[in-house]
N, C-alpha and C positions, 0 to 999 in steps of 0.2 A: 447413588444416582449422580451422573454427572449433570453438571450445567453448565457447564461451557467450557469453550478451548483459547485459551490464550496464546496468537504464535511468539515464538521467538526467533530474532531476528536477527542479523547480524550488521553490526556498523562498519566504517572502518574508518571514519573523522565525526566523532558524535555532533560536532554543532550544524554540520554540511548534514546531515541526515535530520536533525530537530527541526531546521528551518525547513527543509525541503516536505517535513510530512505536518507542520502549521501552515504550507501552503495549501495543503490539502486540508485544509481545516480541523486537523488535532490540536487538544491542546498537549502539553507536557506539562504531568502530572506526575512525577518523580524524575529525580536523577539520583543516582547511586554512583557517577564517576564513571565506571567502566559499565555501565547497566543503566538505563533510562524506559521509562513508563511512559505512551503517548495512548490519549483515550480523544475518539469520535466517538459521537452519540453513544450506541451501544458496545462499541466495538474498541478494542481494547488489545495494543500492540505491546511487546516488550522488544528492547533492544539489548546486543552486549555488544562489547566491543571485539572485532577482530581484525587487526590491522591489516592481516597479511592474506585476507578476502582479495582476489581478484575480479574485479565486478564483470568483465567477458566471462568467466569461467563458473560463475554461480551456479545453482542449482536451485536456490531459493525461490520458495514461490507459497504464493495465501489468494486465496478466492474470501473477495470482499461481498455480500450479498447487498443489495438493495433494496428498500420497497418501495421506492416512486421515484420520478425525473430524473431517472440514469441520460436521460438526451442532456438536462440541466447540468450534471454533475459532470457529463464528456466536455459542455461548452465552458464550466467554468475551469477545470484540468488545464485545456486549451489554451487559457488565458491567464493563466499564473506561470506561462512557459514549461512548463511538466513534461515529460519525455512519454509520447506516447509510442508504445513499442509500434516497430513498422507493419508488423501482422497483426496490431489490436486495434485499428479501426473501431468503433461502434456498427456490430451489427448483430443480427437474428440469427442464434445458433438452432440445428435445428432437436438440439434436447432442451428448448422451450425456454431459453434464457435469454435475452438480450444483454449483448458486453463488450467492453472495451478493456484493455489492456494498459501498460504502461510498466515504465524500471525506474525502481528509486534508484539514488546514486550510490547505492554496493550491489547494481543488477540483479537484485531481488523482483520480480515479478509479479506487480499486483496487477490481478483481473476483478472486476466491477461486475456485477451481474446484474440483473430484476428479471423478475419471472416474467414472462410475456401473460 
């Protein structure tokens, strides 16, 4: 039975990726050097390093689920300076999600959900 998916991730200056995802409120919760562990609540990121990532040219992407004050979590994003992508606005998709978007700093792409 599985029980969950851990993504991985790719960095490409580990401390510029640590601070940027305790802005978001992880903590970091392993470093392994080239491989670092960042956990929110339930949610639970791994990183490795790959320097020669082009953050334009990424492909990377994780759908973050919510279950309550995704308006909260867009205004506090907003106010930690966070790069919200220009087409992730917060709004009402119409497959019953509400979400916002954003690119950490190796153009990996997180989307924010809550169920409407």
């Amino acid at each position: 039975m599985i029980t969950n998916a851990v993504p991985k991730l790719p960095f490409i200056e580990k401390q510029e990726t640590v601070d940027y995802y305790v802005r978001l409120g992880f903590s970091l919760q392993s470093d392994y050097g080239d491989y670092v562990i960042m956990k929110r609540d339930n949610a639970e990121l791994h990183f490795f390093s790959y320097p020669e990532l082009e953050p334009t040219k990424s492909d990377f992407m994780i759908y973050l689920r919510v279950d309550q004050d995704i308006e909260e979590m867009y205004r506090q994003f907003q106010d930690v300076d966070t790069a919200i992508h220009p087409n992730g606005e917060l709004e009402e998709k119409p497959w019953g999600q509400k979400e916002f978007a954003m690119l950490d700093p190796n153009g990996t792409l997180l989307t924010f959900g809550e169920a409407l």
